[in-house]
N, C-alpha and C positions, 0 to 999 in steps of 0.2 A: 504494500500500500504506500507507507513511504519513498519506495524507490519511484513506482510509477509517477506520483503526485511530485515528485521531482521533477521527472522526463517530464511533464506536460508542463510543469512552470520554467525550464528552462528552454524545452521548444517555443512556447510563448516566446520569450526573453528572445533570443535567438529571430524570433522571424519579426518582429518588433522592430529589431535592431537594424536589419536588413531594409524594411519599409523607410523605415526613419534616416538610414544611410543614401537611401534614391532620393529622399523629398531634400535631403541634405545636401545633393551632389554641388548646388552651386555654395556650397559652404566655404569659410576658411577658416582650416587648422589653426590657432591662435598661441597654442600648448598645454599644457597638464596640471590637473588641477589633486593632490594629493588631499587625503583627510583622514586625520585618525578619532576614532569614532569610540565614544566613552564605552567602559565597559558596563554591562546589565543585563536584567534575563527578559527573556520573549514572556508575554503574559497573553498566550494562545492566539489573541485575534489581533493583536496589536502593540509595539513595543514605540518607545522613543527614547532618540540616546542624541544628546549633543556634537555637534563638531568641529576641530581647530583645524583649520585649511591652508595650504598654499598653493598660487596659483603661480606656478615660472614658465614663463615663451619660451617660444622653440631656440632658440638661439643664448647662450651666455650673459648677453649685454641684453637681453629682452626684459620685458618688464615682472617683475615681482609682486604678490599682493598677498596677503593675508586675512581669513576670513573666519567667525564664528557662526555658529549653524545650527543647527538640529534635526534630524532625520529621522521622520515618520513611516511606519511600516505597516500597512492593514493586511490581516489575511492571517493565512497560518504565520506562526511565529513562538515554536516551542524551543527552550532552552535558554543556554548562559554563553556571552561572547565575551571578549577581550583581549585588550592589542590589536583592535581591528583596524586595518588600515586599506582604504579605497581609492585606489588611481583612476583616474577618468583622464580622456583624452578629449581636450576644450576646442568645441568646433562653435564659429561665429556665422551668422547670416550677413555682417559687414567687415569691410575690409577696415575700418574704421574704429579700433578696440582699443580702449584702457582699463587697466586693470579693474578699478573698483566695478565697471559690466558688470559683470558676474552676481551683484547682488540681484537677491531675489528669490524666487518659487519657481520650484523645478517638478516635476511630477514625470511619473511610467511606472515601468515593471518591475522586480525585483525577484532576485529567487538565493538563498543560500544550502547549504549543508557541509556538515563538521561537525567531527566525534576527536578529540583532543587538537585537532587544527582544520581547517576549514577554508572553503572556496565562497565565491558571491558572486552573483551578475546583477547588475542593473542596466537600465536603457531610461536617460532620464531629458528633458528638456524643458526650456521656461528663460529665466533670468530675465534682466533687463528690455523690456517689452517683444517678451518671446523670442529674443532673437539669438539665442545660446543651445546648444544640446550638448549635454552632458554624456559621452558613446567614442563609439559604438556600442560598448561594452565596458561595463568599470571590472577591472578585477580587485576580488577583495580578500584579504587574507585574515586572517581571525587564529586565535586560540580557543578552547572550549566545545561544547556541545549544541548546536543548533540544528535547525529545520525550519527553513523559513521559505513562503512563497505569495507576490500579493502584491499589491500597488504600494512605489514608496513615494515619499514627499518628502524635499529637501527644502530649505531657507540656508539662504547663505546672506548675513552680513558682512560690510567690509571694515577693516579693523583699521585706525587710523593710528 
């Protein structure tokens, strides 16, 4: 039961990410938005856990920015994480970016699982008048026991 309800939240995730990568195609790569995500336990339909972020351009001398957050998760959501840490690759609808963009509400799919260390996908988009996605795919790495599958919802503040 658990494996399946996997498979189908991460085929979700998966053909999500691919939809969202064609409506994206005139996107621009801007860089990666790193976040380590508090630790705490899934409370079955829904968890919420904080996040400290940074956001660095593709290039060395690109721009830097710093974000707190909080990420919301509905759906299944059994178990305890921590030391989770989520890379997203920062795609723009303008060519036109500075760093604080990124604030805002991001929402999509999400799926995890992990039994003393663990994997995550998300497929997320929003920020600054819609014009950010958070993807193709965040990988997320985790310690602890989870099961998670379900719509998430990100805020991200920019930290001055």
């Amino acid at each position: 039961m658990k494996r399946s309800l996997l498979s189908v939240a991460l085929g979700v995730v998966f053909a999500a990410s691919a939809h969202l990568a064609q409506a994206q195609d005139k996107g621009l790569t801007v860089g990666t938005l790193e976040c380590h995500e508090a630790s705490g336990n899934g409370l079955v339909f829904m968890s919420s856990r904080d996040l400290n972020c940074t956001f660095s351009g593709l290039n060395k001398n690109g721009p830097v920015a710093h974000y707190t957050g909080r990420i919301n998760r509905y759906g299944l959501d059994i178990g305890f994480t921590q030391n989770a840490v989520i890379l997203w690759q920062v795609v723009s609808t303008s060519d036109r970016f500075t760093p604080g963009d990124l604030t805002g509400k991001y929402g999509g799919l999400t799926a995890q699982v992990g039994w003393g260390g663990g994997l995550g996908a998300s497929v997320l988009f929003g920020g600054t008048h819609r014009g950010f996605a958070l993807q193709p795919i965040s990988i997320q790495g985790f310690n602890g026991a989870n099961l998670a599958a379900g719509i998430a919802e990100v805020e991200l503040r920019a930290v001055s």
